[in-house]
C-alpha positions in Angstrom: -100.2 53.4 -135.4 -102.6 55.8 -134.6 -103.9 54.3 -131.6 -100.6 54.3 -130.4 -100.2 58.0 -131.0 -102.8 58.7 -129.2 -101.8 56.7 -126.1 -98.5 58.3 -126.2 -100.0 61.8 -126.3 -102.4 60.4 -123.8 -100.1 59.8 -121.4 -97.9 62.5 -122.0 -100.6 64.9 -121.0 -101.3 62.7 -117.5 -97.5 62.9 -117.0 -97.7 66.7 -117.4 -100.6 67.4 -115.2 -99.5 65.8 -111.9 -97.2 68.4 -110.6 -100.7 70.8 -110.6 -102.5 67.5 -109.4 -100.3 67.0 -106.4 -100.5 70.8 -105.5 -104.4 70.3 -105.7 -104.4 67.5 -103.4 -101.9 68.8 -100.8 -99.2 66.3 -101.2 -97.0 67.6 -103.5 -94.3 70.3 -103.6 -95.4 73.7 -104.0 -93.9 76.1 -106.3 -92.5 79.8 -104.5 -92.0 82.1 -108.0 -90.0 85.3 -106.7 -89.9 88.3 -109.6 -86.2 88.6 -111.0 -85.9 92.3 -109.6 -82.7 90.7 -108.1 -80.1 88.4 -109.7 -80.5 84.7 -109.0 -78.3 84.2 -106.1 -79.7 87.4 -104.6 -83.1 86.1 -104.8 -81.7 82.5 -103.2 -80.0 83.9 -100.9 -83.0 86.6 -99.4 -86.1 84.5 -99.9 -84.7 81.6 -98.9 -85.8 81.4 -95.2 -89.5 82.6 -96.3 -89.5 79.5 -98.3 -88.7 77.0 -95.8 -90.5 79.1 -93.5 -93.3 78.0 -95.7 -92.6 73.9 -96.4 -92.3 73.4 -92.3 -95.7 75.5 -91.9 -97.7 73.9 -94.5 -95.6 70.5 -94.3 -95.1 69.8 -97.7 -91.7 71.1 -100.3 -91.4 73.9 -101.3 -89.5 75.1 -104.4 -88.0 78.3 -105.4 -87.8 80.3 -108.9 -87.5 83.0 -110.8 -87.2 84.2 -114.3 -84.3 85.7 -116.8 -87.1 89.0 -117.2 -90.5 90.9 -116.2 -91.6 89.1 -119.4 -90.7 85.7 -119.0 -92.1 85.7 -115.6 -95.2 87.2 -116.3 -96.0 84.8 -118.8 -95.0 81.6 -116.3 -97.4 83.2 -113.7 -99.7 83.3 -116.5 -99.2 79.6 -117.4 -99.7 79.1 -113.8 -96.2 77.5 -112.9 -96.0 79.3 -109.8 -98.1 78.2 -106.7 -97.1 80.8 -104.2 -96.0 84.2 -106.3 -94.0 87.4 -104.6 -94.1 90.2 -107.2 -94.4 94.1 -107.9 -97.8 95.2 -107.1 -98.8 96.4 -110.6 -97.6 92.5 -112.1 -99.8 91.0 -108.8 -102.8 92.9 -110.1 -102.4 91.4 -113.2 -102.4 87.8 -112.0 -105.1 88.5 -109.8 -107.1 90.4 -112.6 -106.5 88.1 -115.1 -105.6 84.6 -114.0 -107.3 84.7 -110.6 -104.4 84.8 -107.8 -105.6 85.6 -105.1 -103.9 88.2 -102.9 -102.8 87.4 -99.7 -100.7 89.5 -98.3 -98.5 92.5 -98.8 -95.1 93.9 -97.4 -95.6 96.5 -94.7 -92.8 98.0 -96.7 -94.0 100.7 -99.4 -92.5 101.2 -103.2 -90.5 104.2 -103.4 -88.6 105.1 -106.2 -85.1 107.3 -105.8 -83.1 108.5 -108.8 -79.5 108.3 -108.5 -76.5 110.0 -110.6 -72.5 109.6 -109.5 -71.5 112.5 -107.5 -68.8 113.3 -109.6 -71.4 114.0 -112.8 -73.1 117.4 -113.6 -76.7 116.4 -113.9 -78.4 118.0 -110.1 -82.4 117.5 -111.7 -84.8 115.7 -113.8 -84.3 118.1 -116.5 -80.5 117.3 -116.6 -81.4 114.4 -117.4 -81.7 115.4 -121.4 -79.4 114.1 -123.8 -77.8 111.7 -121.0 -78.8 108.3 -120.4 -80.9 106.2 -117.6 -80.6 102.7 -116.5 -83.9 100.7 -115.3 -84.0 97.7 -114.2 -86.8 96.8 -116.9 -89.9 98.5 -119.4 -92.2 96.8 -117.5 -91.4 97.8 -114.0 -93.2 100.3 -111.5 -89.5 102.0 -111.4 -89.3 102.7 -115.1 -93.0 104.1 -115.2 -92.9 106.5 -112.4 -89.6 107.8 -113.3 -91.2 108.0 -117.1 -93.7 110.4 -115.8 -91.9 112.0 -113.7 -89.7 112.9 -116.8 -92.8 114.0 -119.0 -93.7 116.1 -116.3 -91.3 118.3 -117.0 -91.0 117.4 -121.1 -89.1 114.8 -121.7 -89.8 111.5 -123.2 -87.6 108.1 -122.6 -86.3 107.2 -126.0 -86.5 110.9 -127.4 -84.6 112.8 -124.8 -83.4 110.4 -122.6 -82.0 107.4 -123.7 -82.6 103.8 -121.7 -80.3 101.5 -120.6 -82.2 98.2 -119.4 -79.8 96.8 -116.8 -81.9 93.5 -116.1 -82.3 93.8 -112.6 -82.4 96.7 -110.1 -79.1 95.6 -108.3 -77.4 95.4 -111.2 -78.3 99.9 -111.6 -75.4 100.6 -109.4 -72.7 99.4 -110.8 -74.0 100.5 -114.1 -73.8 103.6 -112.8 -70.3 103.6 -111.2 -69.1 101.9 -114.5 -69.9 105.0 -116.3 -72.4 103.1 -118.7 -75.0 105.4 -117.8 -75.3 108.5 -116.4 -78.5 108.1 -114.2 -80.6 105.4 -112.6 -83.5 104.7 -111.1 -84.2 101.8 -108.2 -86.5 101.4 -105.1 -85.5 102.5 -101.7 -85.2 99.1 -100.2 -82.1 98.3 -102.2 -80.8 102.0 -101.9 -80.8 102.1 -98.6 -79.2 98.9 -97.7 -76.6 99.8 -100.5 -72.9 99.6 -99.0 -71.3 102.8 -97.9 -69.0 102.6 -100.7 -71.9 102.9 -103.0 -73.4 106.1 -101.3 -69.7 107.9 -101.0 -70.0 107.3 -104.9 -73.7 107.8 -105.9 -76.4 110.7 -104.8 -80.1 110.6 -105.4 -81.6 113.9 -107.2 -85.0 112.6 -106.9 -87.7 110.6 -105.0 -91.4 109.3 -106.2 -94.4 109.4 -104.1 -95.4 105.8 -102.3 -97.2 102.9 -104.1 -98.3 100.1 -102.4 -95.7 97.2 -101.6 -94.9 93.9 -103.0 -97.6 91.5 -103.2 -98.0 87.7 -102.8 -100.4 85.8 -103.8 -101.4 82.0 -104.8 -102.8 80.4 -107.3 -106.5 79.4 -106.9 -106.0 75.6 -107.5 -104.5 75.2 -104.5 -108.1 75.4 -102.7 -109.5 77.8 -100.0 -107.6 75.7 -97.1 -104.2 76.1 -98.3 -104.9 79.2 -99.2 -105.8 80.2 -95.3 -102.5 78.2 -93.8 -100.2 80.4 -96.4 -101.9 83.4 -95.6 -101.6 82.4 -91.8 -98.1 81.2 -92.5 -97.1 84.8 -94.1 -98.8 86.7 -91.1 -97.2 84.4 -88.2 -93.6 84.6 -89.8 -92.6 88.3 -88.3 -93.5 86.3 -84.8 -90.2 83.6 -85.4 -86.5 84.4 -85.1 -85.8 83.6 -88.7 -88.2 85.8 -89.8 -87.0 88.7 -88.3 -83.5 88.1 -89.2 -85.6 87.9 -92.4 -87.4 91.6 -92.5 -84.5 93.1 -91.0 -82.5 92.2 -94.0 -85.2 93.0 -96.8 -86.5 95.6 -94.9 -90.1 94.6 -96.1 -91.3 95.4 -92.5 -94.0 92.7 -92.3 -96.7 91.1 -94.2 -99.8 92.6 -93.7 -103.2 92.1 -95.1 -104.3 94.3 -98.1 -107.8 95.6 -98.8 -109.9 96.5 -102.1 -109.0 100.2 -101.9 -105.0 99.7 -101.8 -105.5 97.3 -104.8 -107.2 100.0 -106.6 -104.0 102.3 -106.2 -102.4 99.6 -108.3 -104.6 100.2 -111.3 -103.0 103.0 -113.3 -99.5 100.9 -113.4 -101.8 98.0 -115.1 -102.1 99.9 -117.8 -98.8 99.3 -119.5 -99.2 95.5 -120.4 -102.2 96.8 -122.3 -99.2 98.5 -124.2 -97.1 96.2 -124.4 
């Protein structure tokens, strides 16, 4: 019985390692993880071209997924269930920092953070903001901890003064907002200013962050130098085809451009909260 046991187990463990086998070798479908900072179909329906962009350049399938939360995908990345990763900068350090992505590439576009109240509302400034409530789209997010010190700049504390409403996602922050469930948010620029005109005839921004480096991708080291060099290739050569302007004109990400040691560095103090967490 126990010999049996241990074939059983045995194999189980071969089953379970040739997805990660496969990628290793270059035959088998590759995994695209994209951060949940959208809903599902969202995230389908705006990264789908970059992934088949990616399957006819490196000739091999190419899957998409995401995550319910920051957390959850943090910890798959960690796992390594994600081949080929587009994330927040400051959850791309970590995976490079601690599991050994490497970065290849980062969006031309740069994080900015706007905070946005209904027009109809009394709050004009970040001190309105006490005793009302703010929606981010998570804890763990470069939105929620440069709005956070923007706030204790001026002496308030998330939680104390302000309460938090965690909508999720960043697209979901508008109609939070316009629902009345909150009486500010906070989201990036990209999504602000591609918002519908119905949303800006409802919704005004109060205040804007400095700019933080831009999304990162990066892939996990398994996959070997080579592939490594065609994704990177693939990710700089996509601006050049139709689809992928159609592509950047819709995100607004501008391009993929390489990154160097110095702009990584940036990155470092928004680290710091998984340390916290």
């Amino acid at each position: 019985m126990r010999t049996l046991i241990g074939l059983l187990l045995a194999t189980i463990m071969v089953l379970a390692a040739l997805p990660v086998a496969k990628a290793e070798s270059g035959t088998g479908e590759l995994v695209f993880g994209v951060y949940p900072f959208l809903s599902s179909g969202q995230i389908a329906d705006r990264f789908s071209p970059l992934r088949d962009h990616l399957a006819k350049q490196l000739e091999r399938p190419v899957s998409m997924r995401s995550a319910p939360d920051f957390e959850a995908f943090i910890e798959r990345t960690r796992k390594g269930e994600y081949d080929i990763v587009f994330t927040a900068p400051h959850i791309g350090r970590l995976a490079e920092q601690r599991e050994g992505y490497r970065v290849l590439a980062q969006t031309g576009y740069s994080i900015v953070i706007v905070l946005l109240v209904r027009k109809d509302g009394p709050i004009r400034k970040l001190t309105d903001l006490k005793g009302h409530s703010l929606a981010v789209g998570a804890r763990l997010s470069m939105s929620y901890q440069m709005v956070n010190r923007a706030l204790e700049s001026e002496g308030l504390v998330i939680g104390r003064d302000v309460r938090f409403v965690d909508t999720t996602n960043f697209s979901s922050v508008f109609e939070t907002l316009i629902r009345k469930e909150a009486d500010a948010g906070a989201t990036g620029t990209l999504l602000w200013n591609s918002a519908p005109e119905e949303k800006h005839n409802v919704l005004r921004e109060i205040w804007r962050s400095q700019t933080v480096p831009g999304f990162l991708i990066l892939a996990h080291p398994r996959l070997g130098w080579q592939t490594l060099d065609r994704i990177k290739q693939s990710l700089f050569d996509f601006g050049n085809t139709p689809v992928g302007k159609a592509y950047f004109e819709q995100t607004q990400q501008i391009d993929f451009r390489p990154i160097d040691a110095a702009t990584l560095k940036r990155i470092d103090p928004y680290t710091t909260v998984f340390g916290k967490h």
